[in-house]
KOLZA-462099 format. One record per residue (C-alpha): y, z, x; residue number from 1. Coordinates in nm, 4 decimals. Example, Ala and Ser with C-alpha at 12.3 -4.5 7.8 and 13.67 -1.06 7.14 Angstrom:
REM KOLZA-462099
[[-0.4500 0.7800 1.2300] 1]
[[-0.1060 0.7140 1.3670] 2]
END
This chain:
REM KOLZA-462099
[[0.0000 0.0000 0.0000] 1]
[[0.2311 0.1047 0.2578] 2]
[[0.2760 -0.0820 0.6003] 3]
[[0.1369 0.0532 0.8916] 4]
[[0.3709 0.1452 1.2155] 5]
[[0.3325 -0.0378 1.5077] 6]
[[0.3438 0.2927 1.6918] 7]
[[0.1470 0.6416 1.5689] 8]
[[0.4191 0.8691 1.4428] 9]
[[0.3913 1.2587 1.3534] 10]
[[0.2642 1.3634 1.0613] 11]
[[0.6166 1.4992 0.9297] 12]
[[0.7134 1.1619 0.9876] 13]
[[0.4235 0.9633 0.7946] 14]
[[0.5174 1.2205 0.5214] 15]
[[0.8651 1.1199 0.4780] 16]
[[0.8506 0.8064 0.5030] 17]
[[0.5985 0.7632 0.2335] 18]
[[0.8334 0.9510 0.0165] 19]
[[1.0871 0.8400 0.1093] 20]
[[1.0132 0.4751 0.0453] 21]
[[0.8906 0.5315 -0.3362] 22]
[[1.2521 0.7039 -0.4105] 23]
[[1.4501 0.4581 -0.2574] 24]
[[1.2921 0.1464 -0.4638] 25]
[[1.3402 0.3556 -0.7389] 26]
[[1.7113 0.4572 -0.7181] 27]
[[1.7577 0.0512 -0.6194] 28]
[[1.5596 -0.0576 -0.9187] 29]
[[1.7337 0.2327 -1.1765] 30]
[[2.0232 -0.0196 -1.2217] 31]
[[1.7944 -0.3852 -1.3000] 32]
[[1.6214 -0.1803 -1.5478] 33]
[[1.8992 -0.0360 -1.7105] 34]
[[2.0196 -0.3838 -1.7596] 35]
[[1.6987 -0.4852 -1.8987] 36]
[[1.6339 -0.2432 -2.1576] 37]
[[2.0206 -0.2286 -2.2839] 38]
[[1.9984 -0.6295 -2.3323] 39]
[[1.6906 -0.5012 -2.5474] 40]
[[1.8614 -0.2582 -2.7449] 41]
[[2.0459 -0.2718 -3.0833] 42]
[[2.4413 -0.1485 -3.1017] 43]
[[2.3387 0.1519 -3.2482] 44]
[[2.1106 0.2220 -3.0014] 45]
[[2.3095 0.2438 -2.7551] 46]
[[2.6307 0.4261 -2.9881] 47]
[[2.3415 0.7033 -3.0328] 48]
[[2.3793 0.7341 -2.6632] 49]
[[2.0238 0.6002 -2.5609] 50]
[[2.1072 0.4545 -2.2615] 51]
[[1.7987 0.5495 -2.0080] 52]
[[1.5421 0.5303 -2.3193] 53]
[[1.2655 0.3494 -2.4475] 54]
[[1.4447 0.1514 -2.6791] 55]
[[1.3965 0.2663 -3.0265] 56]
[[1.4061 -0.1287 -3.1554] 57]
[[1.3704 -0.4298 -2.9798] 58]
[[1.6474 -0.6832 -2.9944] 59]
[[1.5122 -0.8986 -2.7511] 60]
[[1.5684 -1.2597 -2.9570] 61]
[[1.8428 -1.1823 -3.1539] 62]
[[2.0645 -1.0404 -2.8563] 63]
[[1.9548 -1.3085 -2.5962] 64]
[[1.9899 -1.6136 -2.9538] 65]
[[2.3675 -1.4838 -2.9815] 66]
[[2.4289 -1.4981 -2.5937] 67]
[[2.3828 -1.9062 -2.6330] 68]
[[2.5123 -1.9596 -2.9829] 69]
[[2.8339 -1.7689 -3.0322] 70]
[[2.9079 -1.7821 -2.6246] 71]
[[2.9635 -2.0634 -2.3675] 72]
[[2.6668 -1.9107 -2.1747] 73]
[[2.5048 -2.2270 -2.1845] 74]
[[2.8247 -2.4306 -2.0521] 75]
[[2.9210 -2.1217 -1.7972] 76]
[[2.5665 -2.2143 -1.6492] 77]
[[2.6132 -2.6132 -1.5996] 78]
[[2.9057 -2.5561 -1.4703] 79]
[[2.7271 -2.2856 -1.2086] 80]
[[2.4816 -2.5810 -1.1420] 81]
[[2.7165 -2.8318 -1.1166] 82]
[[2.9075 -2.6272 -0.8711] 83]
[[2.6567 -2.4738 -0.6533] 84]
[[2.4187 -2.7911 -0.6180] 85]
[[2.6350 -2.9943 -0.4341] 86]
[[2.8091 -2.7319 -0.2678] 87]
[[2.4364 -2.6094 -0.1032] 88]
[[2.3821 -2.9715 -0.0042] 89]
[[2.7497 -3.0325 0.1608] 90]
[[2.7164 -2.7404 0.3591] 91]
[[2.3164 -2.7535 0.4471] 92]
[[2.4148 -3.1506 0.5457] 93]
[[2.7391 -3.0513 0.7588] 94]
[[2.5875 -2.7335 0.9490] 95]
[[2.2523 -2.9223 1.0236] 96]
[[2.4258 -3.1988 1.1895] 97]
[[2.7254 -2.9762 1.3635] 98]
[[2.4141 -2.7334 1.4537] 99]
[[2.2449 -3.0571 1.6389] 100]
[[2.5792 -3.1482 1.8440] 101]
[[2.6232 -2.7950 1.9187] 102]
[[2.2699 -2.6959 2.0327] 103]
[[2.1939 -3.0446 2.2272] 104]
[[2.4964 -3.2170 2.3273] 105]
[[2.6904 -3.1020 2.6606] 106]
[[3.0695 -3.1273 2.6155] 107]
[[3.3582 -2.9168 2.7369] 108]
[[3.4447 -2.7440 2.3901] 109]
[[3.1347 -2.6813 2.2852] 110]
[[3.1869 -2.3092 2.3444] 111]
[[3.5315 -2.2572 2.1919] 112]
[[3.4008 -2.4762 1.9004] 113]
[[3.1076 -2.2901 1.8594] 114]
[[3.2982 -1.9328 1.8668] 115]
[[3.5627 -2.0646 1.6259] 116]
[[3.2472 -2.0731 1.3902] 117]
[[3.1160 -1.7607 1.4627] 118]
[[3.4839 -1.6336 1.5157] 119]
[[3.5385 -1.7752 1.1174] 120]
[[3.2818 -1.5600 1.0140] 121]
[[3.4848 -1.2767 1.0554] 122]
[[3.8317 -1.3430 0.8638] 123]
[[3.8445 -1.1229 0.5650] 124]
[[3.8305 -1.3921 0.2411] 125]
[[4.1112 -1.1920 0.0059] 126]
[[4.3628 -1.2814 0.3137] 127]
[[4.2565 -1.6677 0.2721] 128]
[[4.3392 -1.6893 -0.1491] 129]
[[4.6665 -1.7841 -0.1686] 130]
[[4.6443 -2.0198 0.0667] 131]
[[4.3502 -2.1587 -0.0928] 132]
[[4.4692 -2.1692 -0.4267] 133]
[[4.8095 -2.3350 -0.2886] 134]
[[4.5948 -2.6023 -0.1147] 135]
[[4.4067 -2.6745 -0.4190] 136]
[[4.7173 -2.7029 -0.6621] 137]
[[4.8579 -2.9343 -0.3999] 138]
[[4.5762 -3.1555 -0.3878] 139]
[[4.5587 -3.1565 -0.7755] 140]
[[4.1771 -2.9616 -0.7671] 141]
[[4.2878 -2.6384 -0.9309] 142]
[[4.0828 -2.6015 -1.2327] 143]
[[3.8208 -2.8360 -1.1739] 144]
[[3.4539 -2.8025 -1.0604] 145]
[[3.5425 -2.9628 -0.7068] 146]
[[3.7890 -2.7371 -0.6324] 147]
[[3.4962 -2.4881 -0.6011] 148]
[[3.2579 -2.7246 -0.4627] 149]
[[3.4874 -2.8258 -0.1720] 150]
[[3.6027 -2.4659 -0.0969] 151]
[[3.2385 -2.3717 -0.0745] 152]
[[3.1286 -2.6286 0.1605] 153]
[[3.4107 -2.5168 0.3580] 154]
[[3.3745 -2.1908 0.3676] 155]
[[2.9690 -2.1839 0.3560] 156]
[[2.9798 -2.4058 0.6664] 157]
[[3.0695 -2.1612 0.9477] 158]
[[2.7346 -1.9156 0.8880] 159]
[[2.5372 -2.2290 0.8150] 160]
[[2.6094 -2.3746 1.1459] 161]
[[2.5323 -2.0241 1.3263] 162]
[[2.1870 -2.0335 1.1315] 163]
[[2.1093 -2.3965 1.1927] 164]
[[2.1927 -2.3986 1.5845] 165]
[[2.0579 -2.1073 1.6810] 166]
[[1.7091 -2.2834 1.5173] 167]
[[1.7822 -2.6056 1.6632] 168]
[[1.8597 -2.4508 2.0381] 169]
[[1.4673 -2.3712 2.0170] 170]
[[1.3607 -2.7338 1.9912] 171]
[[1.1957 -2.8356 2.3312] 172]
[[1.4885 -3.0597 2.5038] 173]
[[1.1457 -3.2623 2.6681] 174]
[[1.1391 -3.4105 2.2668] 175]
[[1.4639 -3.5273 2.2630] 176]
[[1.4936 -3.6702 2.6214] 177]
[[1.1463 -3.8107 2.5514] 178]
[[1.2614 -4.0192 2.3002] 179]
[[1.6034 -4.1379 2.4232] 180]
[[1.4081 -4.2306 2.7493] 181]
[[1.1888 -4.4737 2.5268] 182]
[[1.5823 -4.5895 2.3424] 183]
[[1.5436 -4.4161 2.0455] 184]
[[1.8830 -4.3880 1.8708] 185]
[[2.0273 -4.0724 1.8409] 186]
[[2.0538 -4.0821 1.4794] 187]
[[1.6582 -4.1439 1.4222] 188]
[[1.6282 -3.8822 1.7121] 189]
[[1.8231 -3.6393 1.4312] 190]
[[1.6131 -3.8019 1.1573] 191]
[[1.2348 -3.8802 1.2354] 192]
[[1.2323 -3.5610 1.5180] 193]
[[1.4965 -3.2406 1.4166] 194]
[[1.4871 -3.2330 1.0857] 195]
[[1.1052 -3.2154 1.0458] 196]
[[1.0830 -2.9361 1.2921] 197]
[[1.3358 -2.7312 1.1592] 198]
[[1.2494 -2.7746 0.7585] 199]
[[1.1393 -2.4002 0.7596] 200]
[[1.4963 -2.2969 0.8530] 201]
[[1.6687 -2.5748 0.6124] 202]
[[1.4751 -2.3986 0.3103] 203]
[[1.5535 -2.0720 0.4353] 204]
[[1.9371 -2.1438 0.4676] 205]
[[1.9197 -2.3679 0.1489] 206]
[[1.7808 -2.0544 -0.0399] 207]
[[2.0668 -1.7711 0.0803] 208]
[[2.3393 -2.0647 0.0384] 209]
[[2.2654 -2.0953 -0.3188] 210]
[[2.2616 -1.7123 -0.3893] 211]
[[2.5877 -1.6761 -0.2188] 212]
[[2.7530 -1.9877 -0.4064] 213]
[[2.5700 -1.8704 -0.7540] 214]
[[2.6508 -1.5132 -0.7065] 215]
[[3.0739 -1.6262 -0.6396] 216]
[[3.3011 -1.4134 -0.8433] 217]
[[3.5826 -1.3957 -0.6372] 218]
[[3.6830 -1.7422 -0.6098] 219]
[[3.5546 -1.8456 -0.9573] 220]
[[3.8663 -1.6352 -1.0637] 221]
[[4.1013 -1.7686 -0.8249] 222]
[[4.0257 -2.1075 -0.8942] 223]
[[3.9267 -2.1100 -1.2386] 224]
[[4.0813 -2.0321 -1.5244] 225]
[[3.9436 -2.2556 -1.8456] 226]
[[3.6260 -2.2222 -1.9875] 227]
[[3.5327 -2.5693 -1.9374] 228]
[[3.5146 -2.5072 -1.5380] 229]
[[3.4327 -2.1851 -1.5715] 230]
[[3.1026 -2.0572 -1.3638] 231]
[[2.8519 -1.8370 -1.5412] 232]
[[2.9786 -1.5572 -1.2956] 233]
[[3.3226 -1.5517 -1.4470] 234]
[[3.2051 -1.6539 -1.7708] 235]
[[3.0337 -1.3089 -1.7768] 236]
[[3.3663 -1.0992 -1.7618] 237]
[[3.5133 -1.2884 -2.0386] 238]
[[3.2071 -1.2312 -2.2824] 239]
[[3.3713 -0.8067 -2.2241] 240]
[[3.6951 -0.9485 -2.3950] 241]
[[3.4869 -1.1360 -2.6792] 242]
[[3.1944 -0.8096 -2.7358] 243]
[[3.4672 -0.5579 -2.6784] 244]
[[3.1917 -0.3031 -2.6125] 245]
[[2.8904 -0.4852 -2.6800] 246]
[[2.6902 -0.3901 -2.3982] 247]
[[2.3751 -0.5589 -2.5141] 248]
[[2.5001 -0.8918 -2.4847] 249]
[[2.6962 -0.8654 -2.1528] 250]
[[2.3481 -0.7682 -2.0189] 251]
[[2.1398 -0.9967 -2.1903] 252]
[[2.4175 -1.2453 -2.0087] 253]
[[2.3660 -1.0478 -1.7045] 254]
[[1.9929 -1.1240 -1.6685] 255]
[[2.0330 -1.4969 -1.7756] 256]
[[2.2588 -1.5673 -1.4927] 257]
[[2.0469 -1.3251 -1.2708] 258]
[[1.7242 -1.6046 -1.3483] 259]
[[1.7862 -1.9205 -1.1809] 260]
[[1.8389 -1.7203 -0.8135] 261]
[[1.5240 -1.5072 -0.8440] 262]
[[1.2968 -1.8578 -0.9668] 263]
[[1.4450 -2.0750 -0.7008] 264]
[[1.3646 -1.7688 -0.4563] 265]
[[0.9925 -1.7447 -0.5430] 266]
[[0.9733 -2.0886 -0.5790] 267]
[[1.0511 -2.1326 -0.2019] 268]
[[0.9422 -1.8046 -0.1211] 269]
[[0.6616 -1.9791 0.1368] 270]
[[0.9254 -2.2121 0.3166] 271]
[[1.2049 -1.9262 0.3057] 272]
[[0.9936 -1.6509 0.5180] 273]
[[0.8878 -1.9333 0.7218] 274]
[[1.2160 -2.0221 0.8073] 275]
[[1.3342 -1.6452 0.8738] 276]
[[1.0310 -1.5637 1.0612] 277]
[[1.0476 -1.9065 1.3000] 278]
[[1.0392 -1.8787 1.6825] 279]
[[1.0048 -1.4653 1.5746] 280]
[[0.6922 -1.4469 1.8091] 281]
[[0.8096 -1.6675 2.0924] 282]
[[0.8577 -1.4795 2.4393] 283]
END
């Protein structure tokens, strides 16, 4: 059940770590299944003040049937897929190929290029928003899905080309000079020889890109503001100002928007350790 430790620890040890372990899922869980069981409940289940209950009825199709008939829950999550889609691509595209220049090519700036990218990483986003938003208005994207999608590429970009170089710097340079010695262009070098090798690591990055871009709510506020744009993240907070204090159906919104994430996640769950775990055992 529990993991064993690479190295024999004391017994006072072994105990609290098997407690410990139990009690900390549990406190992490406490919240997901509060969410669960109130987007369960009835309104006067949870005006009765059953909030850690067993539900004394079950709501479960009514309260999840009036999330996508008398919501936009259904357009707040197009518009999350139309957003974060393209977004995951731009970025996985851009940071695989400025990951390749960076890791194999020898030119003076590689280094300051590369720590401007890890240096990005770093700048607090909330000091970036009103630039962001002026850019946007200026450039006539405010409001609209691409203002998102561009922003995202941009800003996605600088981790993904940390993750994808530091993969790519582990490809045997013999491969690459093998095949430029027999005049293999360096784009079907990048094609027919990277990109295979470092699939693991593209699924892997593809995976946490998407849960950052889904999860947005910071920018889907700064950028957003109709309902026709608006992400399912945002949409969420507006569905307070329609329910007032109908808890059931913010939550019932809650774990809609929660389910695309956690499919795509064990859909890829194979590739995604794969690529976390590759080059882990090289010495």
């Amino acid at each position: 059940m529990y993991p064993q430790p690479i190295q024999k620890s004391g017994t006072f040890a072994n105990i609290s770590y098997r407690v410990a372990l139990p009690i900390s899922i549990i406190l992490w869980l406490l919240p997901l299944i509060a969410v669960m069981l109130t987007s369960i409940r009835s309104m006067e289940d949870i005006n009765k003040g059953n909030y850690w209950g067993w539900p004394s009825d079950f709501h479960f199709v009514e309260n999840y049937t009036q999330v996508f008939t008398t919501t936009s829950m259904g357009e707040y999550l197009i518009n999350s897929l139309i957003i974060t889609l393209p977004a995951v691509a731009g970025a996985v595209a851009l940071s695989t190929l400025a990951g390749f220049a960076l890791a194999k090519y020898r030119f003076k700036a590689n280094v300051w290029i590369f720590a401007m990218f890890i240096g990005g990483n770093f700048v607090p986003f909330q000091v970036l928003m009103i630039p962001v938003r002026d850019l946007t208005i200026a450039f006539g994207l405010y409001d609209t899905h691409w203002a998102l999608i561009w922003f995202h590429v941009a800003f996605q970009t600088g981790f993904c080309t940390l993750f994808m170089r530091n993969f790519i710097v582990g490809i045997p340079d013999a491969l690459i000079e093998a095949a430029r010695v027999e005049g293999v262009k360096e784009w079907r070098i990048f094609w027919y020889i990277v990109l295979p090798l470092v699939r693991p690591a593209l699924a892997a990055l593809a995976v946490l890109v998407f849960t950052f871009i889904w999860n947005d709510f910071f920018w889907a506020l700064v950028l957003v503001q109709s309902d026709e744009v608006r992400p399912v993240t945002a949409g969420l907070s507006s569905l307070q100002g329609q329910w007032l204090a109908s808890w059931q159906f913010m939550s019932a919104g809650a774990v809609v928007a929660a389910i695309p994430p956690v499919i795509l996640f064990f859909t890829m769950q194979k590739h995604f350790i794969a690529g976390l775990t590759l080059g882990a055992t090289k010495g």
